[in-house]
C-alpha positions in Angstrom: -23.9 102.7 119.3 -21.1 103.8 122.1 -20.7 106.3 119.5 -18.9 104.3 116.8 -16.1 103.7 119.3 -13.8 100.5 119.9 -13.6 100.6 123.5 -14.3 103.6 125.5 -16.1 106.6 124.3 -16.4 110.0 127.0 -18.8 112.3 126.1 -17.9 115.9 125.3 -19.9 119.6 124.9 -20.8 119.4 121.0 -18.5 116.2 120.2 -17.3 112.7 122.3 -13.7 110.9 122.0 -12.6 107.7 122.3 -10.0 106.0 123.7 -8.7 102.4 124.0 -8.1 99.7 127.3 -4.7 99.6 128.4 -2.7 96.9 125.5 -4.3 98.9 122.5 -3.5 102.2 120.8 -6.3 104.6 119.0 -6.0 103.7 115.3 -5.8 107.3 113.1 -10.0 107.1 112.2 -10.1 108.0 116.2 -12.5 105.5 117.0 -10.8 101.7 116.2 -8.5 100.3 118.8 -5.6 97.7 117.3 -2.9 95.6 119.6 0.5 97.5 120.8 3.2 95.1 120.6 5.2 96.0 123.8 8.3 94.2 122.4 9.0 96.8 119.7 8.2 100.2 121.8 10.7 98.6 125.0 13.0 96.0 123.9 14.5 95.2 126.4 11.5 94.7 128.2 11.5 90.3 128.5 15.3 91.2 128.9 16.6 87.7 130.3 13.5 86.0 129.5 11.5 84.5 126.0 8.6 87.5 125.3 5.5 86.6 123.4 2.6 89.5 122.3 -0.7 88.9 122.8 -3.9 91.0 122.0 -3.8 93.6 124.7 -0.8 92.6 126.7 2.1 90.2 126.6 3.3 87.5 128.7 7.4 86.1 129.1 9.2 83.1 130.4 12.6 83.7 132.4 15.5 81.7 131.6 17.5 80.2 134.2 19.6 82.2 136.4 16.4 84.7 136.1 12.9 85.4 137.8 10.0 87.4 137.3 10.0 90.6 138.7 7.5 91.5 141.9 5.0 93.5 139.0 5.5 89.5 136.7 6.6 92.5 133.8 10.7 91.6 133.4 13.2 89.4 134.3 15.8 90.3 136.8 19.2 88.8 137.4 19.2 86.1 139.8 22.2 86.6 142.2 23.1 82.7 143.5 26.2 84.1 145.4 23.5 85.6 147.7 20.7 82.4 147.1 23.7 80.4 148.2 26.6 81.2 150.0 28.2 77.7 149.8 27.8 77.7 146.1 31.5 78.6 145.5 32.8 76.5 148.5 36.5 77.0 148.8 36.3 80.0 146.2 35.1 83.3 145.5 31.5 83.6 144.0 31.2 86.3 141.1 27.7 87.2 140.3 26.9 87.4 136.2 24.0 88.2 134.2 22.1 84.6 134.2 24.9 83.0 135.9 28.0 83.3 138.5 31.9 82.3 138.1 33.9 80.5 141.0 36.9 82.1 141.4 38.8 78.9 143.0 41.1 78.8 145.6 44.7 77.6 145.4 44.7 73.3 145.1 41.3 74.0 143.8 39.3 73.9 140.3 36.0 73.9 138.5 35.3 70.7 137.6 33.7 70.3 134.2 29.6 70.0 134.6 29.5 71.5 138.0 29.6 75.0 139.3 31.6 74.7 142.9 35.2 73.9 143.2 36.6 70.5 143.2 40.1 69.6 145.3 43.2 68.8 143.0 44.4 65.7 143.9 48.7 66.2 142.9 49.2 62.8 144.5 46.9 61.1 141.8 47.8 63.7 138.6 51.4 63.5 139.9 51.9 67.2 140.6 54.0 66.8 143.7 57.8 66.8 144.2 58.0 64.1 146.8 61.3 62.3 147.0 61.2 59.1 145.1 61.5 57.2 148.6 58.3 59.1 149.7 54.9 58.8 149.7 52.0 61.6 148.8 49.2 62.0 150.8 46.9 64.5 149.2 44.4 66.8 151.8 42.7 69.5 151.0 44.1 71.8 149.0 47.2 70.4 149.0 49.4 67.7 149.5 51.9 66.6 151.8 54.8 64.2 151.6 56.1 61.7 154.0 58.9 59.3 154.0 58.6 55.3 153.6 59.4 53.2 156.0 63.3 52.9 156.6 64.0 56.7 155.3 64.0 59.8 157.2 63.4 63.5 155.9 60.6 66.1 155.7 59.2 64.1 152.8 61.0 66.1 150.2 64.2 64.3 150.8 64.2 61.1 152.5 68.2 59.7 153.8 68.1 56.2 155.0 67.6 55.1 158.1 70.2 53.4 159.7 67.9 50.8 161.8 71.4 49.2 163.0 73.0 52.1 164.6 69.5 53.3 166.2 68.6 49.7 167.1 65.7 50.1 165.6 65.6 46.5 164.4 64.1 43.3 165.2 67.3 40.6 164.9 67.6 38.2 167.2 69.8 39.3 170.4 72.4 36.3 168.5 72.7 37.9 165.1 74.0 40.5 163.2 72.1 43.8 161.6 73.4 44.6 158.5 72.2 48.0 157.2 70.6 48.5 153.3 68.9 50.9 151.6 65.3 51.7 153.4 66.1 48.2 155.6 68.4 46.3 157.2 69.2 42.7 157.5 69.8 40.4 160.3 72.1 37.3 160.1 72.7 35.0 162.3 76.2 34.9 164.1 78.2 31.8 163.4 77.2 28.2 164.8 73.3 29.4 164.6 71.3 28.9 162.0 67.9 31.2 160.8 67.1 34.1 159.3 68.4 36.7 162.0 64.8 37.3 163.2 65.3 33.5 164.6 68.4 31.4 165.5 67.4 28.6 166.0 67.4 24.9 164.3 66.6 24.2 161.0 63.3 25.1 159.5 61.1 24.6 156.0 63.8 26.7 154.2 66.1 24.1 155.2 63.8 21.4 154.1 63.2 22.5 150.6 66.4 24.4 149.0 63.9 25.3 146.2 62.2 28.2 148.4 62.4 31.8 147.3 64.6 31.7 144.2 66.6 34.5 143.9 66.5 35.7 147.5 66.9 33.8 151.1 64.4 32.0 152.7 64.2 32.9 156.3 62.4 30.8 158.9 59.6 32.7 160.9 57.0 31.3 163.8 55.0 28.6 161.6 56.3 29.7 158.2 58.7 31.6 156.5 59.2 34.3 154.3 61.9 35.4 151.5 64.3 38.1 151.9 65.2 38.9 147.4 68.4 39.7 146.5 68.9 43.1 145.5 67.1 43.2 141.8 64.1 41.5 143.4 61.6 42.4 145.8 59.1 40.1 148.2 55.5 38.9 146.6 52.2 39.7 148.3 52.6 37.2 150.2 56.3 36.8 150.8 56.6 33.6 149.6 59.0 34.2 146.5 60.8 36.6 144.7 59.7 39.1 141.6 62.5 41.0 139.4 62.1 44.6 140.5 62.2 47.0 137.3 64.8 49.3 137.8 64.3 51.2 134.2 61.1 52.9 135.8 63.3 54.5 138.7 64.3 58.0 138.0 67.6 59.3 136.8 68.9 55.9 135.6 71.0 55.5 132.6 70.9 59.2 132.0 72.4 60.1 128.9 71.5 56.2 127.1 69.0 53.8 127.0 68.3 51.6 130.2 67.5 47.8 129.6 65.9 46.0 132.6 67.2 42.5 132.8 66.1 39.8 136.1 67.4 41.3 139.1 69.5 44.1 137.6 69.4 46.2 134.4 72.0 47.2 131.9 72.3 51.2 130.5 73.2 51.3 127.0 74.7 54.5 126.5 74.4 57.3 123.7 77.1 58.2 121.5 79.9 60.0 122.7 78.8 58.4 126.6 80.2 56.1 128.6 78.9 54.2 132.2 80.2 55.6 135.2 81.6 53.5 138.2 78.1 52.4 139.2 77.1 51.7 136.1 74.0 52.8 136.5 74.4 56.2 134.4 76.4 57.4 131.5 79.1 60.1 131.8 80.7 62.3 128.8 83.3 60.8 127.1 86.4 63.2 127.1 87.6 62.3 123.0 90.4 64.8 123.4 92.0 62.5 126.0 92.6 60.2 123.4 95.5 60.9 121.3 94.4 59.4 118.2 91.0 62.2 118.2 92.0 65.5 116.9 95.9 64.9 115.7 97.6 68.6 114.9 94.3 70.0 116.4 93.5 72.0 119.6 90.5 69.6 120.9 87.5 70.9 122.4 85.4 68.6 124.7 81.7 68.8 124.3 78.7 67.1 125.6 78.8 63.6 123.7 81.0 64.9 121.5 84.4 67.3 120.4 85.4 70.0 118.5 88.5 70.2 116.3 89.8 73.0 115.9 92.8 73.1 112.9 95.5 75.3 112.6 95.8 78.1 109.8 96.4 76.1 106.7 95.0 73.0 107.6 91.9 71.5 107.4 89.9 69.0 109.2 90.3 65.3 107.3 87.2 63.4 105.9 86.9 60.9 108.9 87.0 64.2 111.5 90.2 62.5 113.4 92.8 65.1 113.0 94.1 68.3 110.6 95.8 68.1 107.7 97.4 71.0 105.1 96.3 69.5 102.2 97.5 72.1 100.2 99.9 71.3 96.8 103.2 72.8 94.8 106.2 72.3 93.9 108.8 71.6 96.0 112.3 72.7 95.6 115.9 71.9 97.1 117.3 76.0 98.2 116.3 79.1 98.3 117.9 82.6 97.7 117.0 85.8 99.0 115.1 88.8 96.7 116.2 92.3 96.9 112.2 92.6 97.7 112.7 90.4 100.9 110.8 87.8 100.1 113.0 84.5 98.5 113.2 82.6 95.5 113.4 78.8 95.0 115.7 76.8 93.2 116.3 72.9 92.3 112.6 71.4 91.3 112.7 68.2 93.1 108.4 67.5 93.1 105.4 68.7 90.8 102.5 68.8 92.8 103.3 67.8 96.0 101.8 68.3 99.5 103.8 70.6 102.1 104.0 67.7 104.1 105.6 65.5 101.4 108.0 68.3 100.5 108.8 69.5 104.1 109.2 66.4 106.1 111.6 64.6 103.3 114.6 66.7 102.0 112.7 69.8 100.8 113.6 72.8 102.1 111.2 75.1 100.3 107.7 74.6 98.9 104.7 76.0 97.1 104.1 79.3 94.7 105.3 81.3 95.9 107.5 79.5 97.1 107.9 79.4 101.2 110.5 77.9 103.4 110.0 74.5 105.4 110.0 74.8 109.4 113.4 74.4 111.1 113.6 70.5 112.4 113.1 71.5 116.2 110.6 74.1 115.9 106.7 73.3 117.0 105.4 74.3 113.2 107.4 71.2 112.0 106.2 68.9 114.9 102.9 69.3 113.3 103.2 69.4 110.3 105.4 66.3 110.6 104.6 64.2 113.3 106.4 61.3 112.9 109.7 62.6 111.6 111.7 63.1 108.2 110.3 60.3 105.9 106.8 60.0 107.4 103.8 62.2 106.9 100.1 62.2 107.9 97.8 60.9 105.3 95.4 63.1 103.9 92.2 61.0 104.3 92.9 59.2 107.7 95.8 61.3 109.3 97.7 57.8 109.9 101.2 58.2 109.7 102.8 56.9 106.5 106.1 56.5 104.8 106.5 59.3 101.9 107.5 57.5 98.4 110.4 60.0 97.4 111.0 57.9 94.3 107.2 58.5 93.3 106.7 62.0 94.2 109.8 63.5 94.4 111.6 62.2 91.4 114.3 65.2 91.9 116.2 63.4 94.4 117.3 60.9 92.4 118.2 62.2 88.9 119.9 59.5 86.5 119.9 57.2 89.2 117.4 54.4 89.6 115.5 55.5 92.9 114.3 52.8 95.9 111.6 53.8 98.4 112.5 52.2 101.7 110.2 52.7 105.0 110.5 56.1 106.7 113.9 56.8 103.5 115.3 55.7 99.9 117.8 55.0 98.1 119.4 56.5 94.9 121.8 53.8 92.8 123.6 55.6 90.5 125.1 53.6 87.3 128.3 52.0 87.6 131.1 55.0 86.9 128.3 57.5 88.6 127.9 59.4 92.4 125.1 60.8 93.9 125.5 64.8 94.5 124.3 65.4 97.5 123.6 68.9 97.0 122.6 68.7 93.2 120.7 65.3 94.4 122.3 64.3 90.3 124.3 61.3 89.6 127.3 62.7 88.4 130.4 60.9 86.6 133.0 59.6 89.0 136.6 60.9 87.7 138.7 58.0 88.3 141.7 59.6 87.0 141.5 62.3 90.2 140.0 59.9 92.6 142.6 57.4 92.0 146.0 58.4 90.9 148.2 56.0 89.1 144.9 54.3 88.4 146.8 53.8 84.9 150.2 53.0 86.6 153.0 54.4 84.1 150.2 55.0 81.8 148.2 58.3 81.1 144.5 58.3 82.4 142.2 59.8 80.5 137.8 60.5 82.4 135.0 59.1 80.0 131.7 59.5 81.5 131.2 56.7 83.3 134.7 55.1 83.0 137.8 56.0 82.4 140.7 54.9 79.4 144.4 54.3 80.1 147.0 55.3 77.5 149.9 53.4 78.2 153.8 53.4 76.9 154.1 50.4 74.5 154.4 47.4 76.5 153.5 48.3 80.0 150.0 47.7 80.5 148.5 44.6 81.5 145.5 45.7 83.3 142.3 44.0 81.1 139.2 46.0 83.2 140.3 49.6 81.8 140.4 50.5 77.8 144.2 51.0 77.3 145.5 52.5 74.1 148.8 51.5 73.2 151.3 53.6 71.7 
């Protein structure tokens, strides 16, 4: 029957064909019909949209941001820019597949969870560069600024007003207007008493001397109300005073650590800081003003801090106060010129010995190889021996100290006994013994030179250390010299 065909079978001149409803394809036997899945020949076909087959046809459902086309056979793109113009208010609506972006104005944003633009508030997020005697007032968009009460400006800067010199105050025609930050106050002139705003006789502050601690109790119409001190500002209500904490002001105790304390506060500085006049911030402390920072140095102020820098040969000390040539050798009494032009040294006085120790005592040369000292006048020796002959920085803590010749430069003092004395010493020689001065040796004193007729008629004769008298028989009485008799 229908010719073994499916669905449709047309008859033909010796034969027939079939064919198949629209949704089904003719199988290869040319007579059964089976399902076309739509999805796999077009797949783009339920573009925007979930696609399901079904036996002869298929059906889709859009997802949002898309609708079925006029024929119900795709999606299409939805374009909400065009469904709704105030959809991007204060912005710029960009149609996307499924969706659309809000391109924001200036002062604007998308919030999170919404699809229009939101106003920035700067006053609330504190993106505004009022002065701090301002207040923000946020509108769209933007914001603006505007000065508090007793300040003038455009908002960005705010001066005070002087409400005394512009009368625009309210004291009483018999008292005074002092001017203050953002206000002014009003006393009454002498012989009246009040709070400037009324002169007049005495009132409830009057009456209890316990009102408005830390500030002034000024009588008003019925009442009163408390003018603080400065450090304390007016409650709600006006009827006492409340520490105002100045650490939350800006630029206070820059440079340190602010400590609010009642009615005022206290800046505790960093290192290398120190409060300026106010006393309300901390200024650099110039180290290299001090003399004691930096001895033999060239100083270098820095931010909360200095730099010392030491001449060649010396080094910076352990505690960083000043430069030091901690350099040792020998140290030696002359000096002769080489043929080469450099000198050689003579007279060992010290073994291991700083320059200092050796220079600014009676040194003249030092080290290996051996260099001369610096001339007493010249700048070199000023540094290297800041406190004169006998004294010399110390190594650790640059303090000036007296140099112990007898300890470390035992050459001054050779067969002699040697006292260190503050800033010189002393070399004793034994009895019969003098000090060399250019040997720095004790030598034997020759009494027979240094004092003739020591032995009267007799015959002197030098013995190291004393001396002997050869007399003729009979004529010498002295008992302190050895006489031989003859």
């Amino acid at each position: 029957m229908n010719g073994g065909c499916d669905s449709h079978c047309t008859n033909s001149e010796g034969s027939y064909e079939c064919s198949c409803i629209e949704g089904y394809a003719l199988m290869p036997d040319k007579r059964s019909c089976t399902d076309i899945d739509e999805r796999e020949d077009n797949p783009d076909i339920c573009d925007g949209g979930q696609c399901t087959d079904i036996p002869g046809e298929y059906c889709f459902m859009c997802y949002d941001g898309f609708m079925a086309s006029l024929d119900m056979r795709t999606c299409i793109d939805v374009n909400e820019c065009d469904l709704n113009p105030n959809i991007c208010l204060h912005g710029e609506c960009e149609n996307t597949k499924g969706s659309l972006i809000c391109h924001c104005q200036l002062g604007y944003f998308v919030k999170k969870g919404t699809t229009g633009c939101t106003e920035v508030d700067e006053c609330e997020i504190g993106a505004h560069n009022c002065d701090m005697h301002a207040s923000c007032i946020n509108v769209p968009g933007s914001f603006k600024c505007k000065c508090r009460s007793g300040w003038v400006g455009d908002g960005l800067k705010c001066v005070d007003l002087d409400e005394c010199s512009t009368e625009e105050h309210s004291c009483n025609i018999n008292a005074d207007c002092v001017n203050t930050p953002g206000s002014y106050r009003c006393t009454c002139q002498e012989g009246l008493n009040g709070d400037g705003f009324s002169c007049s006789d005495v009132d409830e502050c009057a009456d209890n001397i316990n009102l408005c601690e830390n500030g002034q109790c000024l009588n008003t119409p019925g009442g009163y109300r408390c003018e603080c001190e400065m450090g304390f500002t007016p409650t709600e209500d006006s009827k006492a005073c409340q520490d105002i904490d100045e650490c939350t002001f800006q630029n206070i105790c820059v440079f340190g650590s602010c400590q609010n304390l009642p009615g005022m506060f206290r800046c505790v500085c960093d290192d290398g800081y120190e409060l300026d006049r106010s006393g309300g911030n901390c200024i650099d402390v110039n180290e290299c003003a001090d003399p004691v920072n930096c001895i033999n140095g060239l100083c270098v102020n820095r931010p909360g801090s200095y730099l010392c820098n030491c001449p060649q040969d010396f080094e910076l000390d352990p505690t960083g106060v000043g430069c030091v040539d901690t350099r040792v050798g020998n140290c030696f009494l002359y000096t002769q010129p080489r043929g080469d032009g450099g000198i050689s040294c003579s007279a060992e006085i010290g073994v291991g010995v700083t320059r200092a120790s050796c220079c600014c005592s009676l040194g003249r040369t030092w080290g290996n190889p051996c260099e001369s000292c610096p001339s007493g006048n010249s700048t070199e020796y000023k540094t290297l021996c800041p406190g004169g002959e006998g004294f010399r920085p110390n190594p650790i803590t640059v303090i000036l100290e007296d140099i112990d010749e007898c300890q470390e430069l035992p050459g001054l003092c050779q067969g002699g006994n040697c006292v260190n004395t503050f800033g010189s010493f002393q070399c004793e020689c034994p009895l019969g013994y003098y000090l060399n001065e250019d040997t720095r040796i004790c030598e034997d004193i020759d009494e027979c030179s240094a004092h003739i007729r020591i032995c009267g008629p007799g015959t002197c004769y030098n013995t190291l250390g004393n001396y002997t008298c050869v007399c003729p028989q009979s004529t010498c009485k002295s008992t302190e010299e050895t006489t031989a008799w003859t």
